[in-house]
N, C-alpha and C positions, 0 to 999 in steps of 0.2 A: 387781100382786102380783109379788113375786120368785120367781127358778125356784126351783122344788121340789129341796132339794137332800137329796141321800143321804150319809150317813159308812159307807162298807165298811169293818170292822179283821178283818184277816186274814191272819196270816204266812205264808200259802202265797201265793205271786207269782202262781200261774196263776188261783188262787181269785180274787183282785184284780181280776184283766185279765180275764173273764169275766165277772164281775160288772159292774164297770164299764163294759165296751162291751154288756153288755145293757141296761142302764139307759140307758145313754146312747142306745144307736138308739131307745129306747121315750120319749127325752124330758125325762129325767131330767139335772140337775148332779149327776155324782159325785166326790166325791171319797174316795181312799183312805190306810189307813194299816196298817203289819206291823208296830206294838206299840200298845200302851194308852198308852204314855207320847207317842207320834207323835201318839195318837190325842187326849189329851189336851191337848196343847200346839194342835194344830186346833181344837178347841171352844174353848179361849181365843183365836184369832182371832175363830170365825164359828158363826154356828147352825145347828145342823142338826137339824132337825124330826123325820127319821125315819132310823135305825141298825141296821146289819147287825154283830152283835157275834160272833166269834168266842168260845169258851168258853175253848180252851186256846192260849194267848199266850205269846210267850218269859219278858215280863216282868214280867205279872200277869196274871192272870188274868180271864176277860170276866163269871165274877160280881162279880170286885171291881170289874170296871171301871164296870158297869150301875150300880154303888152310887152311886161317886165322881161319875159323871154324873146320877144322880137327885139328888144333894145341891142342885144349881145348875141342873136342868132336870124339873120334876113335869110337863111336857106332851108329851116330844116321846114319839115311840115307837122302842120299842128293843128288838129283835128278836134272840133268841139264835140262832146257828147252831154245831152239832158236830157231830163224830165220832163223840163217845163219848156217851150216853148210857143211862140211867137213872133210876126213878122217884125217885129223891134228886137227880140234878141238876135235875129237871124243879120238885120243890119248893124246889130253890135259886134257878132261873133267879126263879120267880113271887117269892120273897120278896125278892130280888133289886132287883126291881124291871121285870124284862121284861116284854113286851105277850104274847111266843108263842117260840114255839120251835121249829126246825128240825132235823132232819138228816141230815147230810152221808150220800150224797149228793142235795142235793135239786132237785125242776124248779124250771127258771128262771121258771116262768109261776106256779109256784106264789110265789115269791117276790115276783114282778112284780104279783100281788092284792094282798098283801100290803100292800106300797109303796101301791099305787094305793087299798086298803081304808087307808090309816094316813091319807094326802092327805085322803081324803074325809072323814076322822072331823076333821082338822085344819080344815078349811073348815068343817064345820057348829057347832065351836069359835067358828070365827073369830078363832083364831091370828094369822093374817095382820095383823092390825091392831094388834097389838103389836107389830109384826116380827119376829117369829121366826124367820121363814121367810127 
C-alpha cells in the first residue's frame, strides 16, 4: 500500500508548517499548498485520498475548490476548515461537497481522528486497489 498522503491548502504559512509537521510526526505524507490553483495543479500530478481545505483562499475560494475536485475525485475525503463561519457556509461546505467541517482554531488531535477516521473508511472501501492512494 502507498503512504497515506494528505493535500493541506492553506494561505497562512504558519497554518501549513503546523499542520504538516503534525502529520508528518504521526505518519502521515504531507503535502502542501497557499492557493486552489497550487492546489490544483498538485492533484494533476498525484492523488490524494484525504484533504484539509481552507474556505477563504487568495484565489478561489475552498467551496469552489471542494467542487472542482469532486468533479474528477467522488472518493477521496475532503475536509473544510475556517475562520469564518456560519450556518450557510456549513450548508455550502455539505452541498459542496465536504465530508465535515472545522474551525479555526481547532485541536490537532481533533484533526488527526479525522485523517485517521477518513484512512479507515478508505480501507474498508478498499481504495487502495485502484491506487489512489
Amino acid at each position: 500500500m502507498n503512504a497515506k498522503k494528505i493535500l493541506v491548502v492553506d494561505d497562512e504559512v504558519a497554518i501549513l508548517e503546523i499542520m504538516a509537521e503534525f502529520f508528518k510526526m504521526k505518519g502521515y505524507a504531507v503535502s502542501t499548498a497557499k492557493t486552489a490553483e497550487e492546489a490544483l495543479i498538485m492533484l494533476g500530478r498525484e492523488a490524494f485520498m484525504v484533504m484539509f481545505l481552507d474556505l477563504k483562499l487568495p484565489d478561489m475560494d475552498g467551496i469552489t475548490l471542494c467542487k472542482r475536485i469532486r468533479r474528477d475525485n467522488l472518493i477521496a475525503v475532503i475536509y473544510a476548515i475556517t475562520g469564518y463561519t456560519n450556518f450557510y457556509n456549513l450548508m455550502d461546505c455539505r452541498a459542496a461537497g465536504f465530508d465535515d467541517f472545522f474551525v479555526k482554531p481547532v485541536d490537532m488531535n481533533t484533526l488527526l481522528k479525522a485523517a485517521d477516521d477518513a484512512f479507515e473508511k478508505i480501507e474498508r472501501w478498499k481504495v487502495e486497489k485502484y491506487d489512489l492512494m
